[in-house]
Backbone bond lengths (Angstrom), bond angles and torsions (degrees), N, CA, C in turn:
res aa  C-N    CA-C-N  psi(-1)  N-CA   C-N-CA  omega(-1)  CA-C   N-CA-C  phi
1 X - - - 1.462 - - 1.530 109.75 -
2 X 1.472 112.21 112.94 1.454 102.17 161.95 1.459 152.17 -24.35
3 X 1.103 140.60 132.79 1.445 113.19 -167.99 1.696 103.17 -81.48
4 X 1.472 129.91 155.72 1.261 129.34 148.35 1.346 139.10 -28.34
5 X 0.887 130.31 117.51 2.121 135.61 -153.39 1.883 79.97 -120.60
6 X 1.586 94.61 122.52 1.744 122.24 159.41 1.558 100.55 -82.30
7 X 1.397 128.88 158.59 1.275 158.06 121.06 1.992 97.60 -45.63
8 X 1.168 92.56 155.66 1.627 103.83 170.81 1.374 115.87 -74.70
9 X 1.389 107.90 -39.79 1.895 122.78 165.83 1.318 104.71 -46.50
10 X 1.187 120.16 -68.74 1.162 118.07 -167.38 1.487 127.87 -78.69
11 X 1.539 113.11 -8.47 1.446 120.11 151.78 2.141 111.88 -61.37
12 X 1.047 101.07 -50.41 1.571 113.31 165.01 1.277 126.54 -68.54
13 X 1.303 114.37 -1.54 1.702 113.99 147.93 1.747 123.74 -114.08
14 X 1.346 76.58 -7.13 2.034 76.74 175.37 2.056 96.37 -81.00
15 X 1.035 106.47 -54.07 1.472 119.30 177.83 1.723 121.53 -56.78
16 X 1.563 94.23 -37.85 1.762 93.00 -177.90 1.462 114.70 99.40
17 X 1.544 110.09 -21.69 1.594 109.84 167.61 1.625 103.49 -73.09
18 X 1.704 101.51 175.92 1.331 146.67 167.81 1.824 91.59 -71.85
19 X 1.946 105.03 147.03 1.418 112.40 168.26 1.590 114.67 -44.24
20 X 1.702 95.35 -46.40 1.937 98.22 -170.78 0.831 110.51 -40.59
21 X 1.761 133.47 -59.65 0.955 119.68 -154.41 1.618 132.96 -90.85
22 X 1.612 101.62 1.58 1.374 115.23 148.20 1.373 119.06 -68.91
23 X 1.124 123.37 -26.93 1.472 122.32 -169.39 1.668 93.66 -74.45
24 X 1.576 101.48 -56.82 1.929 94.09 -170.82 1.277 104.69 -37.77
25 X 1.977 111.67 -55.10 1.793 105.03 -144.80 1.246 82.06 -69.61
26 X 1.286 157.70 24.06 1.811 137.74 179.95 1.712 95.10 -110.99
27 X 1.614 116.64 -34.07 1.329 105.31 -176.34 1.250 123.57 -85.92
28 X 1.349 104.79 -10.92 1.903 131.26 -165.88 2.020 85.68 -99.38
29 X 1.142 139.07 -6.54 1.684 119.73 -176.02 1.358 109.64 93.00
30 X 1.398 124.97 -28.97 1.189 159.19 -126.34 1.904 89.63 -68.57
31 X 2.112 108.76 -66.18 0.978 115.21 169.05 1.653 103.71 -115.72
32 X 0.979 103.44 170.46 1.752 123.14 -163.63 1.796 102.14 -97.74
33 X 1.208 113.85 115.14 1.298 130.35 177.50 1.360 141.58 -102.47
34 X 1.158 145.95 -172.58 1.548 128.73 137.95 1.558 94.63 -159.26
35 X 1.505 116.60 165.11 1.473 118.93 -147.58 2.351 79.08 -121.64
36 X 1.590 79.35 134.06 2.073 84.46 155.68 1.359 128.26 -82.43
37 X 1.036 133.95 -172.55 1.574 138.68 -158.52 1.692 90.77 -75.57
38 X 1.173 112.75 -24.88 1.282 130.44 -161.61 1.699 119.81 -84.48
39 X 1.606 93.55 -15.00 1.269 90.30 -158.18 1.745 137.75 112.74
40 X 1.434 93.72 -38.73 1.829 105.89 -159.52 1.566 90.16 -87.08
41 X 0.958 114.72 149.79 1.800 147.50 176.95 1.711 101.66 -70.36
42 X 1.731 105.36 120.21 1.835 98.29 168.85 1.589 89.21 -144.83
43 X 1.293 83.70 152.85 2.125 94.43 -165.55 1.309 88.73 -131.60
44 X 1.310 102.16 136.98 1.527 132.04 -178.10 1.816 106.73 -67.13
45 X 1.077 130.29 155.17 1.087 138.47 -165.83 1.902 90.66 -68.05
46 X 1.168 102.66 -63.56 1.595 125.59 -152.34 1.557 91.49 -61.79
47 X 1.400 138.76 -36.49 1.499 144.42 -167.70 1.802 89.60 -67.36
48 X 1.479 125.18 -54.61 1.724 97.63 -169.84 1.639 92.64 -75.26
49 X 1.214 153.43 -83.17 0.969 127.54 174.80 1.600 127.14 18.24
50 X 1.578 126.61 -65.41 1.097 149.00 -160.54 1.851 94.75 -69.22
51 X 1.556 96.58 -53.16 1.488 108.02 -156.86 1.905 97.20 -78.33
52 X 1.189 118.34 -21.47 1.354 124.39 -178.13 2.024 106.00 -74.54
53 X 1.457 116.37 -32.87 1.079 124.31 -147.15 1.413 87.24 -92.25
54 X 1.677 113.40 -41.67 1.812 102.20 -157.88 1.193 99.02 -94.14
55 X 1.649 112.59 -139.11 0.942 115.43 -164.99 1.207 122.08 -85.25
56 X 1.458 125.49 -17.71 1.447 140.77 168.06 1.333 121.71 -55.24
57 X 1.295 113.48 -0.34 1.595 109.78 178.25 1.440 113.48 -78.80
58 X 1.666 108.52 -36.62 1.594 119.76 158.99 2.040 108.02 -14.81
59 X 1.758 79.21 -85.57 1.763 100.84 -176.63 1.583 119.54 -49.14
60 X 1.189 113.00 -36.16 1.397 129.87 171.22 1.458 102.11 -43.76
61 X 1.629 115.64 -66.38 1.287 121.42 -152.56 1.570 100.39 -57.16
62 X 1.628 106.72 -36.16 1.536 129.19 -161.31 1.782 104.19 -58.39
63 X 1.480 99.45 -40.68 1.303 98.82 177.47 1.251 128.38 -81.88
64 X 1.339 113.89 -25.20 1.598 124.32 166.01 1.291 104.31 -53.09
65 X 1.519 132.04 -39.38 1.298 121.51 -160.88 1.495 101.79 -89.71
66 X 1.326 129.06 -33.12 1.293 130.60 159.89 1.455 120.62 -35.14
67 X 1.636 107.31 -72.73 1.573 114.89 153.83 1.494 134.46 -9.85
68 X 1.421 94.79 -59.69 1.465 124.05 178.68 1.767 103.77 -54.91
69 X 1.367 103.51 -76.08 1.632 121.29 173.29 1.654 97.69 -34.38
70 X 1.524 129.28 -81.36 1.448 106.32 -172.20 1.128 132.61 -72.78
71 X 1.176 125.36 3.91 1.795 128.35 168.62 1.710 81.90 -77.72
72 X 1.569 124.50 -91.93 1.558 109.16 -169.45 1.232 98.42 -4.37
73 X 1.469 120.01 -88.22 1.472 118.97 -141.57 1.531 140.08 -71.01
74 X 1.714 91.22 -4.31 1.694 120.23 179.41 1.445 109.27 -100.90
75 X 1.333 110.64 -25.34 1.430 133.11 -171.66 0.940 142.49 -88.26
76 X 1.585 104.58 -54.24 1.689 134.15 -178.78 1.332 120.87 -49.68
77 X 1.066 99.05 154.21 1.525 105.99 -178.76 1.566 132.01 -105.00
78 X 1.560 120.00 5.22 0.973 143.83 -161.73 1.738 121.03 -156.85
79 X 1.133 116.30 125.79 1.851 102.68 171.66 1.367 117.85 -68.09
80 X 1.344 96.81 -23.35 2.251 98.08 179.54 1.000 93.63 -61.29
81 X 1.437 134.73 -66.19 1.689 114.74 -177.12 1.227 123.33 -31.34
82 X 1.056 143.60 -37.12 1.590 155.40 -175.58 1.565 91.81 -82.40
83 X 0.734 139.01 -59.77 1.975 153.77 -155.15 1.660 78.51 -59.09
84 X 1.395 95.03 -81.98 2.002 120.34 -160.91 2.201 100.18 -53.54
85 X 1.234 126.66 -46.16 1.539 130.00 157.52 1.601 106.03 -33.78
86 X 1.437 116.47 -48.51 1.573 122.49 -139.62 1.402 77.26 -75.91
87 X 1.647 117.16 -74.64 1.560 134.58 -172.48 1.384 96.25 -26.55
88 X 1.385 136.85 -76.35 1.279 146.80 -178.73 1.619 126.43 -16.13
89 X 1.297 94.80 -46.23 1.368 120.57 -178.85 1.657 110.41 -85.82
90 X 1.366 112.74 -40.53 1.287 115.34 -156.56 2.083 80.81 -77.86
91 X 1.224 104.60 -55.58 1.968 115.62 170.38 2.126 103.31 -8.33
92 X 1.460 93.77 -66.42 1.203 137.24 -158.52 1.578 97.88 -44.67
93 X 1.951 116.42 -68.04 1.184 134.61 -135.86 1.707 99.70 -109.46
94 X 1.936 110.28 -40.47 1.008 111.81 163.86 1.843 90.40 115.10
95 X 1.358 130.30 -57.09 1.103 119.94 -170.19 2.293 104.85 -107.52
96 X 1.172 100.87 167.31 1.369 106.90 153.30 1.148 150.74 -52.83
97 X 1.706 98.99 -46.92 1.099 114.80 179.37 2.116 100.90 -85.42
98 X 0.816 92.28 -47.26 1.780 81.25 166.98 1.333 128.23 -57.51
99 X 1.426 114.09 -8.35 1.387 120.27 149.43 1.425 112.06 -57.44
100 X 1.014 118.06 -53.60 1.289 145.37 -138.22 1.740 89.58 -67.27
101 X 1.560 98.49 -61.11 1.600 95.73 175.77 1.312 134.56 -80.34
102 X 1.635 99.68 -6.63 1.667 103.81 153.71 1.291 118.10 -64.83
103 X 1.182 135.21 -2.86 1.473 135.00 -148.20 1.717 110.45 -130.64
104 X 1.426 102.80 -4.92 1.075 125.84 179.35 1.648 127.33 -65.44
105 X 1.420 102.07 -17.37 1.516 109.69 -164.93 1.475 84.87 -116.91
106 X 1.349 121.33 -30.38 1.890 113.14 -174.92 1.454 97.97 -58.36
107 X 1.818 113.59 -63.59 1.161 113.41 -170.19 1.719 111.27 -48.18
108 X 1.010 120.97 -49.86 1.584 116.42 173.05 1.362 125.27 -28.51
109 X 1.926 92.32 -66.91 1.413 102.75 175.11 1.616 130.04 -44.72
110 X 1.682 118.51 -19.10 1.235 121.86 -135.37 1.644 66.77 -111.66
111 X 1.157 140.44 -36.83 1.770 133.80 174.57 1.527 95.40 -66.42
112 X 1.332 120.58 -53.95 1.640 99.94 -162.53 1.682 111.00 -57.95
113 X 1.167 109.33 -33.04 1.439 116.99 -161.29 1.846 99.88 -70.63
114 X 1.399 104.96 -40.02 1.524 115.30 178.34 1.910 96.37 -54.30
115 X 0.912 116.10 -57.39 1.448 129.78 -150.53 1.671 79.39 -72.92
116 X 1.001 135.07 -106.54 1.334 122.88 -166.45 1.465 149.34 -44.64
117 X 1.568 84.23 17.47 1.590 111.03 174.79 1.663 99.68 84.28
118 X 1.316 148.52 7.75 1.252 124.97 -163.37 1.971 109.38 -97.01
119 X 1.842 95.99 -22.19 1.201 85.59 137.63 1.655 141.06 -136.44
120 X 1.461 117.67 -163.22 1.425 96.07 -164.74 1.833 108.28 -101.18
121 X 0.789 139.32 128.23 1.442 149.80 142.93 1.670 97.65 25.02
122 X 1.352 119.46 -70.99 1.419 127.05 177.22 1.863 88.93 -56.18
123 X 1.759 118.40 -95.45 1.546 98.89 -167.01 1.323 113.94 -26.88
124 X 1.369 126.11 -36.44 1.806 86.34 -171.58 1.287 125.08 -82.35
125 X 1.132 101.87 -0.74 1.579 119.95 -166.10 1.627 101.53 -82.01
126 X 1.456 103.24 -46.40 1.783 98.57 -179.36 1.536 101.02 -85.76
127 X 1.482 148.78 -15.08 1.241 133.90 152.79 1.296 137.94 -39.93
128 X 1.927 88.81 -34.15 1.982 90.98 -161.43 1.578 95.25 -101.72
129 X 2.081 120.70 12.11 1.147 127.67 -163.50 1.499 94.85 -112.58
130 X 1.751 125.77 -42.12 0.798 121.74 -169.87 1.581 115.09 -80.44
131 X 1.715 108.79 -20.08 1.810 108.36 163.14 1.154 113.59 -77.28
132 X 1.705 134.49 -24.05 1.225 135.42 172.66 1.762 107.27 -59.71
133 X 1.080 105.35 -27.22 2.185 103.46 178.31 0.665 88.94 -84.72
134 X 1.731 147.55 -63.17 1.603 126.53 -155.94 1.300 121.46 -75.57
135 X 1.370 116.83 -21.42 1.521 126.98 156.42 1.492 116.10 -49.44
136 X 1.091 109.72 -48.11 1.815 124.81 -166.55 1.459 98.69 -80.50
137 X 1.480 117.47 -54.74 1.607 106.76 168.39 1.388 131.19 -76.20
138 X 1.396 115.42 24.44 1.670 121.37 166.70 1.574 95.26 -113.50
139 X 1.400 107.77 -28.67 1.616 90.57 175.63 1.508 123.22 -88.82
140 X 1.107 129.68 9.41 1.478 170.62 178.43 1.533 98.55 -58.37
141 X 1.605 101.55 -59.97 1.660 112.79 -146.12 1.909 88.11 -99.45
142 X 1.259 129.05 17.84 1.270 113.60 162.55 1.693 108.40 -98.47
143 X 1.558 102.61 142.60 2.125 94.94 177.42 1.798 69.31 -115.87
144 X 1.369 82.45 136.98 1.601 121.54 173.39 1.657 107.82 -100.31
145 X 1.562 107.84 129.77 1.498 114.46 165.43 1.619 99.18 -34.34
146 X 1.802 110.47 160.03 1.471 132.56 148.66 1.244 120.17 -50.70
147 X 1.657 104.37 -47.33 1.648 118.54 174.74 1.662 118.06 -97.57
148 X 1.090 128.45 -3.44 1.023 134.99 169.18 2.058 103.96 -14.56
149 X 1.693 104.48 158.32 1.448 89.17 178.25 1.774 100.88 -90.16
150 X 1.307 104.41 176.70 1.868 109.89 -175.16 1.434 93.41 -109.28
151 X 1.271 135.71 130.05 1.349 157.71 153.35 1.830 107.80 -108.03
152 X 1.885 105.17 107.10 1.158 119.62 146.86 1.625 142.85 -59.01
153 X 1.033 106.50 92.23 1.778 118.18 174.87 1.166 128.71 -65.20
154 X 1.298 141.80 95.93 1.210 151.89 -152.28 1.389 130.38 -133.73
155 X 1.369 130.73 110.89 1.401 132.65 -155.23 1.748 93.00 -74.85
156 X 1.310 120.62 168.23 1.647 133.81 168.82 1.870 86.49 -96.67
157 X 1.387 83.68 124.93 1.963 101.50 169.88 1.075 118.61 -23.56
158 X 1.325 157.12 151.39 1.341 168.41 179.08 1.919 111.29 38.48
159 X 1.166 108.64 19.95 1.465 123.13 161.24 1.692 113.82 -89.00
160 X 1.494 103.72 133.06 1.447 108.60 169.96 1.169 121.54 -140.37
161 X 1.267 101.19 25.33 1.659 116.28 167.05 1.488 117.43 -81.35
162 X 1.232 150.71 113.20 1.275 151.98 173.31 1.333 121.61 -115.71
163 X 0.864 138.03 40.74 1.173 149.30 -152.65 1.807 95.50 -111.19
164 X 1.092 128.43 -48.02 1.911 162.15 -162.68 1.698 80.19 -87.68
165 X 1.079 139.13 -80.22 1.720 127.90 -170.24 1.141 121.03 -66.21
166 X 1.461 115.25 -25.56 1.696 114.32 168.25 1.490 114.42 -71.83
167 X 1.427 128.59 -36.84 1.111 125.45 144.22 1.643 135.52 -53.80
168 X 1.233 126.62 5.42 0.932 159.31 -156.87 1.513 98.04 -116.68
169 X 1.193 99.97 -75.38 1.405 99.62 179.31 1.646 117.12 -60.61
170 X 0.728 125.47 -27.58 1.636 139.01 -164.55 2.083 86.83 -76.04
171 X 1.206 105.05 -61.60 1.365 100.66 -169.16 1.513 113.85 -73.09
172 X 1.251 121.04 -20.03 1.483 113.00 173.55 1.694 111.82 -75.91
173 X 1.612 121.86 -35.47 1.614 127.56 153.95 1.127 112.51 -52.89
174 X 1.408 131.75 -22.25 1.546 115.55 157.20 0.923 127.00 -50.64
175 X 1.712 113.69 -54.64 1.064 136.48 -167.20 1.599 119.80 -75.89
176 X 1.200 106.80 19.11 1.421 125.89 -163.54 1.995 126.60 46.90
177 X 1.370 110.92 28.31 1.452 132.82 172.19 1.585 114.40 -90.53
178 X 1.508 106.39 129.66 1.611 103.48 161.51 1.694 130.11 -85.19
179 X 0.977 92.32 141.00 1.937 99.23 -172.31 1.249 84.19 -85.83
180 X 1.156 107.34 149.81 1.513 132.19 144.04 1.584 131.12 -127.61
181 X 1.227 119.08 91.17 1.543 138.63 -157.98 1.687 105.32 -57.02
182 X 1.558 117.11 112.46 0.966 97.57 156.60 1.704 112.96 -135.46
183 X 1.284 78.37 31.54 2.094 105.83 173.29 2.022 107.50 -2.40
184 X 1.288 133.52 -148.72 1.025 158.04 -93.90 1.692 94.53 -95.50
185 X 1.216 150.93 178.63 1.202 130.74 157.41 1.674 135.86 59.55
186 X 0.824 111.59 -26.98 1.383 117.77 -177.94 1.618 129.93 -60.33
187 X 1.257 109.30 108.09 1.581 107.40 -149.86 1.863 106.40 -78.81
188 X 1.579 108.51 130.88 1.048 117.90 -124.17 2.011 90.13 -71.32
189 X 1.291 127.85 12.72 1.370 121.97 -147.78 1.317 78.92 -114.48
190 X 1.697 127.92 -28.22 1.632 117.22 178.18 1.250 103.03 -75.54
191 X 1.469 135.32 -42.75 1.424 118.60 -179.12 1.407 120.78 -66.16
192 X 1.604 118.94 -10.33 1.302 107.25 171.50 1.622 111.73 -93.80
193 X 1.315 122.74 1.45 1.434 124.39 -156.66 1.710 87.17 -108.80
194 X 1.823 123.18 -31.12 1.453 130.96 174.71 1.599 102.28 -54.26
195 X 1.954 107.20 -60.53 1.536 100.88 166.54 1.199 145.85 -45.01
196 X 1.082 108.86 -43.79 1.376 130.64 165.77 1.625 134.85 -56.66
197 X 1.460 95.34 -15.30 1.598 109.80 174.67 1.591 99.12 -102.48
198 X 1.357 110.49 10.84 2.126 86.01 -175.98 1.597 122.48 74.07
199 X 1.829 107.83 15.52 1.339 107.53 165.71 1.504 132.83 -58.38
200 X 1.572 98.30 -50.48 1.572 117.57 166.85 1.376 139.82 -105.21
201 X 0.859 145.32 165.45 1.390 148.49 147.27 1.986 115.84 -85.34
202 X 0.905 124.13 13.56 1.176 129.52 -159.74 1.310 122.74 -160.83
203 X 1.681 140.45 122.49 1.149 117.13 164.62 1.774 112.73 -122.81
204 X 1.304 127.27 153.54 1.482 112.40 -179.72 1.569 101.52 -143.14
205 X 1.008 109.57 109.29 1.661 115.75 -178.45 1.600 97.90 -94.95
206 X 1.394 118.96 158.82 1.353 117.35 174.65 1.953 99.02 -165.47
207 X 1.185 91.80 140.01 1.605 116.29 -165.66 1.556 98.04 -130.42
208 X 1.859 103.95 120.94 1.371 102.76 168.44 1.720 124.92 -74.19
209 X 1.100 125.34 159.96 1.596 104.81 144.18 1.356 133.55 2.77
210 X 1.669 113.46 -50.04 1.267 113.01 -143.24 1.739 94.06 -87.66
211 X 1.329 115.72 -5.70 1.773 134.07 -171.35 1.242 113.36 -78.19
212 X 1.729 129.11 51.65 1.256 105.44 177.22 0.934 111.17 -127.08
213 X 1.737 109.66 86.43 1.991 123.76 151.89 1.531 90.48 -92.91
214 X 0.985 124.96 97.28 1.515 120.31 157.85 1.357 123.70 -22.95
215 X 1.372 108.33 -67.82 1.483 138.87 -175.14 1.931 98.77 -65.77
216 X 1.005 120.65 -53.50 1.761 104.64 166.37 1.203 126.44 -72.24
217 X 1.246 121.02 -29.56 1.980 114.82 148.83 1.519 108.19 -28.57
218 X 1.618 106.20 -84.91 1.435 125.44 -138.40 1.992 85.01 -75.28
219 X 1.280 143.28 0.87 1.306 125.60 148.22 1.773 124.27 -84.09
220 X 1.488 90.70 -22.91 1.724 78.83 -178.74 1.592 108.54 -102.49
221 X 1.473 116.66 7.17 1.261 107.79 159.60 1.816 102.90 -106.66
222 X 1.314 112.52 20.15 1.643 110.55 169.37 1.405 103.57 -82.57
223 X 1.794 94.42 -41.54 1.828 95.74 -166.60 1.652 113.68 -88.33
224 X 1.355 106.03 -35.37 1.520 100.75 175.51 1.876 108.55 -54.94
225 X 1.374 110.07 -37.46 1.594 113.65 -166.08 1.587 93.60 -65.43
226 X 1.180 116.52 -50.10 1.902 115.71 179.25 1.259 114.78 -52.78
227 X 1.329 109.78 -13.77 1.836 88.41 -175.38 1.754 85.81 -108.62
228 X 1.123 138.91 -57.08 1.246 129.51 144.18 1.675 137.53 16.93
229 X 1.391 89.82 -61.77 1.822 101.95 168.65 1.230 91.26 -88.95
230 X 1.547 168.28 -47.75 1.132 142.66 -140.95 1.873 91.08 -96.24
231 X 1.025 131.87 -38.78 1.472 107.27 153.66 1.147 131.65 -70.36
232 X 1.152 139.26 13.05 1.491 138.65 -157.13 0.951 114.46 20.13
233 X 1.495 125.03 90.97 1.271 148.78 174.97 1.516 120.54 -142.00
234 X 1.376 120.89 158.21 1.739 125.49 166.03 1.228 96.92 -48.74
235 X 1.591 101.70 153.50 1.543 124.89 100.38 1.352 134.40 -139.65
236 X 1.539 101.22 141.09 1.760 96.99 -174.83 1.746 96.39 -112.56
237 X 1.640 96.25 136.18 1.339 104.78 159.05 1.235 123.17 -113.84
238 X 1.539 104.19 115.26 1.382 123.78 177.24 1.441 134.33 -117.95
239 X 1.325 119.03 159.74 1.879 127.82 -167.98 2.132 88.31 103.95
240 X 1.400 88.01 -179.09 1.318 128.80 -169.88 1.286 112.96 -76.79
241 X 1.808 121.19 -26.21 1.322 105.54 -160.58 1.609 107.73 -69.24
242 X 1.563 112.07 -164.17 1.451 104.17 176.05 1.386 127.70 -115.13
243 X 1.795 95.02 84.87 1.299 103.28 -174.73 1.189 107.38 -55.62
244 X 1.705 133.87 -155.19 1.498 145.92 147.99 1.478 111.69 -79.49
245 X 1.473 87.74 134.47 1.571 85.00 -177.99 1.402 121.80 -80.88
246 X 0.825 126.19 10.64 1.665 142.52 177.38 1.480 113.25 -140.27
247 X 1.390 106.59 68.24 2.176 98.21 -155.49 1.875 90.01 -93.23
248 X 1.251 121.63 78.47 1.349 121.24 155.12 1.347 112.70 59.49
249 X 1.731 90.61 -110.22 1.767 97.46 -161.04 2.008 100.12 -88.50
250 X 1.368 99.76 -4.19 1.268 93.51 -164.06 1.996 110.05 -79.10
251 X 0.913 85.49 -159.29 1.910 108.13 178.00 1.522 108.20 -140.71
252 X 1.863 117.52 109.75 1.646 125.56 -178.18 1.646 75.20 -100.61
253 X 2.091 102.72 134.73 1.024 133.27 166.91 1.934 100.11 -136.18
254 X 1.488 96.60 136.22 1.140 93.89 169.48 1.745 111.86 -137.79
255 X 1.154 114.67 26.71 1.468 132.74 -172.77 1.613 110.59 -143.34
256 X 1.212 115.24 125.02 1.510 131.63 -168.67 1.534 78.73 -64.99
257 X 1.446 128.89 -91.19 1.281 128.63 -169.37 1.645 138.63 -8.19
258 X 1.391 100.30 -45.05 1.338 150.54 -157.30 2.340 85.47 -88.80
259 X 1.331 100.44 -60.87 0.996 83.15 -172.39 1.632 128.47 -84.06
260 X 1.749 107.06 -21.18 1.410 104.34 150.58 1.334 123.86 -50.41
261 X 1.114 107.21 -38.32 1.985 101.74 179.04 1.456 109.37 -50.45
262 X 1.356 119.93 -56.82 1.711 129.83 -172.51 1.737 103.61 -55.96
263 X 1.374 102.67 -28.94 1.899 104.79 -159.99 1.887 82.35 -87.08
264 X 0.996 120.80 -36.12 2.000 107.33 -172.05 1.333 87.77 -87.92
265 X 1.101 141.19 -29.23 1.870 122.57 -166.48 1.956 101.09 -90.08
266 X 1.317 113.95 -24.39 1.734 104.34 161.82 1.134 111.74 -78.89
267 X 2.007 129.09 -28.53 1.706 92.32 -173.39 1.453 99.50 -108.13
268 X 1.735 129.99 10.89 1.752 127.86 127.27 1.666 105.04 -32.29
269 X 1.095 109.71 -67.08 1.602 106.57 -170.62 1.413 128.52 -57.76
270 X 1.299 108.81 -37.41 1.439 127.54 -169.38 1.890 101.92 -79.81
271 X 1.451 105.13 -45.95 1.736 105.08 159.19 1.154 131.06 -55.60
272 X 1.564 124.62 -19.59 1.210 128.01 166.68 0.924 112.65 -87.37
């Protein structure tokens, strides 16, 4: 006797996820499939079973909670939900910036889903708007020293993703540092002429995914890093796009975590 063949729907209501994320674990190996004359995806009864029993139930859970994260944020009906989620998490992990890299695979997800039509142009638009408030109102509730140091925030040229610097900012106010926003647009000869006057102590450029001229990265982190070393100052380059992987004078970070460590082990150093 054959075994029983699910619909994808109905794998996503026995489980509690969204279709997507049945579709990934079927394209990722993740869960065990077979395709109809047609094309469409049907999973054997005994395959979630399989995927519940081994070791994939781990990853499973991982994606449910992903799931979870972009319905809130495509869905929701409120920004406190996003605010009161954020707290939850931050409860959870202990720091900000380890939020930051929990949050790393939602934000992904919320592009893949755009990109393959699952969501619409508007949802992603109020997703990556409604984590941009709860981001902004956790960084809200830090009071920053008078003297605190100044860290410049700076998008990579023709990027308008911010999502990667607002988190950015959140983890350097942990760290007891002031941001100073000069996000989207900013033509790259004023941020070196801002350095260059002794505005900051800090610079943090960040490039999404969506940034890949190779060759216009690795010049505006040539010139920001030159004015940079002639003050003796950072720079960290951070997000996904494709900076250089060896960019000179700078610092490639691609982990919130990763970069709080560097921000407490320079002002460890700088106190000694």
């Amino acid at each position: 006797m054959s075994s029983e063949l699910l619909t994808t729907r109905e794998v996503a209501e026995l489980l509690g996820v969204g279709p997507t994320s049945v579709k990934r674990w079927a394209d990722t190996g993740l869960l065990r499939c077979v395709k109809t004359p047609g094309g469409h995806r049907r999973f054997p009864r005994e395959a979630l079973q399989e995927m519940l029993r081994g070791g994939e139930a781990a990853q499973a859970t991982e994606e449910d909670w992903v799931d979870r994260w972009v319905r809130m944020l495509s869905e929701g009906s409120g920004d406190r939900e996003v605010f009161d989620a954020l707290a939850v998490e931050y409860e959870r992990v202990g720091s900000w910036a380890r939020v930051g890299d929990r949050l790393a695979p939602v934000i992904s997800e919320v592009g893949y889903r755009w990109e393959i039509g699952a969501l619409s142009i508007l949802q992603e638009h109020l997703a990556s708007e409604r984590l941009l408030r709860g981001i902004a109102r956790a960084s809200d509730d830090f009071a920053l020293a008078p003297d605190a140091p100044r860290a410049l925030l700076v998008m990579a040229q023709g990027d308008e993703h911010t999502i990667g610097l607002a988190l950015v900012e959140l983890t350097l106010r942990e760290a007891g540092w002031n941001p100073r926003w000069a996000g989207r647009r900013t033509p790259i000869e004023q941020v070196c002429d801002f350095v260059r006057a002794g505005q900051c102590e800090l610079v943090c450029m960040s490039a999404s995914v969506h940034s890949k001229d190779a060759g216009s990265l690795a010049a505006q982190a040539d010139r920001v890093g030159r004015a940079c070393r002639e003050r003796r100052i950072d720079l960290f380059l951070g997000g996904r796009g494709l900076w250089p992987a060896a960019p000179g004078y700078a610092q490639r970070v691609q982990q919130f975590d990763d970069f709080r460590g560097r921000l407490l082990a320079q002002s460890s150093y700088k106190a000694g």
